[in-house]
C-alpha positions in Angstrom: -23.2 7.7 26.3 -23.0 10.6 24.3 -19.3 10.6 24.3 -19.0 6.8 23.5 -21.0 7.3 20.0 -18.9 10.4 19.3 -15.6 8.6 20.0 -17.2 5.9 18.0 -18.3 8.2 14.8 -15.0 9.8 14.7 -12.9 6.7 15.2 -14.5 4.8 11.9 -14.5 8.3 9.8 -10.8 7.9 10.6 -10.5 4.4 9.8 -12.5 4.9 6.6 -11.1 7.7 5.3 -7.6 6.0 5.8 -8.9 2.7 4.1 -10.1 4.4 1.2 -7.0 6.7 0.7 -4.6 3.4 0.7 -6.8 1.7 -1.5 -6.1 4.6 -3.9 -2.9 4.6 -3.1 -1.9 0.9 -4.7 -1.3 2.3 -8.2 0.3 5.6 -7.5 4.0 6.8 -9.3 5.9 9.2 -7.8 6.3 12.7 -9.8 8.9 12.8 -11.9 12.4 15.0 -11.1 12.2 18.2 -11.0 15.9 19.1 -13.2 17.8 16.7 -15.3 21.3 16.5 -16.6 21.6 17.7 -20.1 20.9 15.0 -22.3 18.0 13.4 -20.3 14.3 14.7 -19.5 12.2 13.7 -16.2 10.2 11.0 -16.2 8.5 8.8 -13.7 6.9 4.9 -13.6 6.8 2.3 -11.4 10.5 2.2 -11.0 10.6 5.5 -9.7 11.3 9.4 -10.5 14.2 9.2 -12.5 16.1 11.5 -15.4 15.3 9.3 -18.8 18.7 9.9 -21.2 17.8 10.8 -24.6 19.5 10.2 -28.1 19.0 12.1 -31.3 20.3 12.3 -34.6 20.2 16.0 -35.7 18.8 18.6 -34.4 14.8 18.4 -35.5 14.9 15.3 -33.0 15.2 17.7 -30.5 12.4 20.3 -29.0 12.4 24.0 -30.2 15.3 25.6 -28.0 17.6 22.5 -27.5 20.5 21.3 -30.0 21.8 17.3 -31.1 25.1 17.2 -29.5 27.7 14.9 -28.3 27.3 14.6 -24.6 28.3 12.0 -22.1 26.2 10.6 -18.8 26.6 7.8 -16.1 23.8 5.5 -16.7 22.7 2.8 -14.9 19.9 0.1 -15.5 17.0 -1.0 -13.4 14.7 -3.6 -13.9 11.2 -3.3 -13.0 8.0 -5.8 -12.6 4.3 -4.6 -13.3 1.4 -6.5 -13.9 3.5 -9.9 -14.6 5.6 -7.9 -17.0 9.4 -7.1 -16.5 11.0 -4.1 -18.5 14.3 -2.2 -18.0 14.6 2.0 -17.6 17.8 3.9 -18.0 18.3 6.4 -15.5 21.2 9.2 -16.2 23.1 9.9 -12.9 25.0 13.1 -14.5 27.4 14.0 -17.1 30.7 12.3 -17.0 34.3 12.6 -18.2 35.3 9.1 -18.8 34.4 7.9 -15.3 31.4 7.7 -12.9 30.6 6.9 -9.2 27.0 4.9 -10.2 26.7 3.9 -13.2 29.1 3.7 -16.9 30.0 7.2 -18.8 28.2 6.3 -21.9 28.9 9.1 -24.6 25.9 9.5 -27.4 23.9 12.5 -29.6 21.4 13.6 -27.3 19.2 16.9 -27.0 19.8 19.4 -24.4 19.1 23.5 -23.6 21.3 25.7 -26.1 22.1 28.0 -23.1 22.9 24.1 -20.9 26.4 23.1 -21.2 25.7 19.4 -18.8 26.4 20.1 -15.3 23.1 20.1 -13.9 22.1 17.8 -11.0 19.5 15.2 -11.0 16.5 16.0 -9.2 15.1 14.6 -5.5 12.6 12.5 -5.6 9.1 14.1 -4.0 7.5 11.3 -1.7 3.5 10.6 -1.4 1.7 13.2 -0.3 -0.8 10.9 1.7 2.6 9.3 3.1 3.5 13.0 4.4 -0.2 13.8 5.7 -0.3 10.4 8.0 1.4 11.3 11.2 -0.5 14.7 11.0 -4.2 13.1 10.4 -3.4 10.9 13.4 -2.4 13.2 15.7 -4.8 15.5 15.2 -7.5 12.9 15.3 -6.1 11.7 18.8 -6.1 15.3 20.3 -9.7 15.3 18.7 -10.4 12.6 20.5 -8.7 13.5 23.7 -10.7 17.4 23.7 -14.1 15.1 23.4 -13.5 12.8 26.4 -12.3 15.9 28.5 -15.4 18.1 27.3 -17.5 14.7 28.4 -16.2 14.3 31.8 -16.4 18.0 32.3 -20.8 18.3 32.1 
């Protein structure tokens, strides 16, 4: 009997705990990228981790260590939908030459590092941390489980 309310308690600490972290979870962005391209910073939303291009006009657009300057990325477009609104983001692939494999080369005034000169790779995307936890929770609640029927049988 012991072992049934045991099983019980842990099996509905797991299932709440797991409720409450997806309700949590409905509303959660992604970090943003780690590095950018020149010419873009991170940024994040419900589109996704992505490398936002920038534009500037001279350099006191631009924060203290980066410089205005002519620089060229592949860009893309995506359209995203929250809360009955849509919107568009840019995301900046790399820098480009003329061509790009995703996206169009646009060319523009944008801010970027002094000691940057655009070759930088855009960043991976971190996935949830709850997401990553999962298969561990379970599994260890399972061998929980399994160590408290053996102990049971075992007296």
């Amino acid at each position: 009997m012991r072992t049934i309310l045991k099983m019980t308690s842990v099996l509905s600490f797991t299932l709440a705990f797991l409720g409450v972290s997806w309700l949590g979870h409905a509303d959660v962005v992604n970090p943003a990228p780690t590095s950018c391209p020149a010419g873009s910073t991170p940024s994040t939303g419900h589109v996704g981790p992505h490398c936002a291009p920038t534009t500037c006009q001279s350099n006191t657009d631009c924060k203290s260590g980066e410089t205005c300057r002519e620089i060229s990325l592949c860009i893309t477009t995506e359209t995203g939908v929250h809360r009955g609104g849509s919107y568009t983001v840019e995301f900046a692939h790399g820098t480009c030459s003329g061509t790009c494999s995703k996206g169009t080369c646009q060319k523009a005034m944008r801010c970027a590092s002094s000691s940057v000169l655009g070759c930088s790779q855009t960043g991976t995307m971190s996935g949830s941390i709850l997401l990553s936890l999962l298969p561990f929770l379970l599994l260890f609640g399972l061998l929980w489980l399994r160590r408290i029927q053996q102990s049971g049988t075992s007296s």
